[in-house]
C-alpha distance (Angstrom), angle and dihedral (degrees) to the residues before:
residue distance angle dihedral
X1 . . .
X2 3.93 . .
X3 3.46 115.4 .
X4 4.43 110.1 -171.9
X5 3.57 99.2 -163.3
X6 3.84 131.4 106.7
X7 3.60 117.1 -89.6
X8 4.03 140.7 -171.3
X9 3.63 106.8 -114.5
X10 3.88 143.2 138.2
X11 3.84 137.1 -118.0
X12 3.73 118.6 -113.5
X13 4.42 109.1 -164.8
X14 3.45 104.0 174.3
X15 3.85 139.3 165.7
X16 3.53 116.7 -126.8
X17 3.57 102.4 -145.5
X18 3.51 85.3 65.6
X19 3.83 109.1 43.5
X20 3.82 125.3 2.8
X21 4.08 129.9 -116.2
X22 4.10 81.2 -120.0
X23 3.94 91.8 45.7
X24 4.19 92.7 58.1
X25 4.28 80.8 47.0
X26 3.70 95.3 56.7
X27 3.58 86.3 42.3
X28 3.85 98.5 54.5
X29 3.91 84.6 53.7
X30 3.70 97.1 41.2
X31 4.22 89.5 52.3
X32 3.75 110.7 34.0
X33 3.33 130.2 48.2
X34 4.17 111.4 -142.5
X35 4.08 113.7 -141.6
X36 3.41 131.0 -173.6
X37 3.90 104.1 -78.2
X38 3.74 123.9 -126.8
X39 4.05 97.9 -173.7
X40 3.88 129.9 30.0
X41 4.00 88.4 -125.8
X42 3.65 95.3 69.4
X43 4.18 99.4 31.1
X44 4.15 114.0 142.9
X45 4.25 96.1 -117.0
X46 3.59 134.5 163.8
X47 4.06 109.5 -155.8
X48 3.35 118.2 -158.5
X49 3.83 132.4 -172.4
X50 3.92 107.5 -164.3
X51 3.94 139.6 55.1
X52 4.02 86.6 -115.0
X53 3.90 96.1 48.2
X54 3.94 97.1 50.4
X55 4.29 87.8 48.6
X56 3.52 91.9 45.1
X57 4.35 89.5 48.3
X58 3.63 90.1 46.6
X59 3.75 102.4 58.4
X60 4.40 88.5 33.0
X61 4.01 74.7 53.9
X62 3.99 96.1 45.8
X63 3.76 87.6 49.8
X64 3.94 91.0 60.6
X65 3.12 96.0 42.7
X66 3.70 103.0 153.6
X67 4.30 90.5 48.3
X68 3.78 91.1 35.8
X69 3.63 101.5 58.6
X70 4.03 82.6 76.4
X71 3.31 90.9 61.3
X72 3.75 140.7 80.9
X73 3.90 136.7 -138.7
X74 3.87 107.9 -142.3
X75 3.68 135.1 163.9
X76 3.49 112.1 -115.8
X77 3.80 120.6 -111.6
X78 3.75 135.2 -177.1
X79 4.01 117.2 -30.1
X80 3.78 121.6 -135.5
X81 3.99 106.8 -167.0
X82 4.29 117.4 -132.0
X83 3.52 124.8 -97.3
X84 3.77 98.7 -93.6
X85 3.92 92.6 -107.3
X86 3.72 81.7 69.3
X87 3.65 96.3 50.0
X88 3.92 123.4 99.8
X89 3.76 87.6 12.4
X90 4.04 92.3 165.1
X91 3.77 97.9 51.6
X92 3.69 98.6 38.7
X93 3.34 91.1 43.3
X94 3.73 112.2 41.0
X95 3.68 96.4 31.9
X96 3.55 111.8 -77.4
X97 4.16 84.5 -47.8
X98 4.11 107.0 169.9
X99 3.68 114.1 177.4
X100 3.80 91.9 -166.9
X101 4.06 135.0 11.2
C-alpha cells in the first residue's frame, strides 16, 4: 500500500558497522506497537530509499505479520526536520531516557 500524504516521522542516520539495516527493523517491531490508523498524519510506515532496504522491510514485515499488517511500506521522499520543541522528545520528555547511544 502507498499512502502520498505527509506524515510525522523521524530520521534514522546510522553506520552500518555498528548496527545493521535489519537490526533498526527488528527494533521498530520490538518498540512500537502499529494500530489500525484513523488519519494519514499518524500512520505506522517504514520508508525506504533503496532496492535492498524495501526487500529487506518486506520479509522483517512478513515475519510480524500480525503487528505489520498496520503498517505501510513507502518510499521515502523529502524530509522536513521538527520544530525544535519537537525534537529529542524521548529524553526531554521521559527523563533523559535513551534506548540506544
Amino acid at each position: 500500500v502507498v499512502v502520498v500524504a505527509d506524515a510525522e516521522s523521524i530520521r534514522i542516520q546510522f553506520d552500518p558497522d555498528k548496527i545493521s539495516y535489519e537490526q533498526i527493523l527488528d527494533m521498530f517491531f520490538h518498540f512500537h506497537t502499529p494500530v489500525p490508523w484513523q488519519t494519514t498524519q499518524y500512520r505506522s510506515a517504514i520508508f525506504y530509499h533503496t532496492p535492498e532496504q524495501e526487500k529487506l522491510a518486506r520479509e522483517t514485515m512478513e515475519g510480524w505479520s500480525s503487528m505489520s499488517k498496520h503498517v505501510t511500506l513507502e518510499p521515502g521522499s523529502d524530509f522536513y526536520r521538527a520544530e525544535e520543541y519537537h525534537q529529542n522528545y524521548m529524553e526531554n520528555s521521559f527523563g533523559g531516557m535513551r534506548l540506544y547511544e
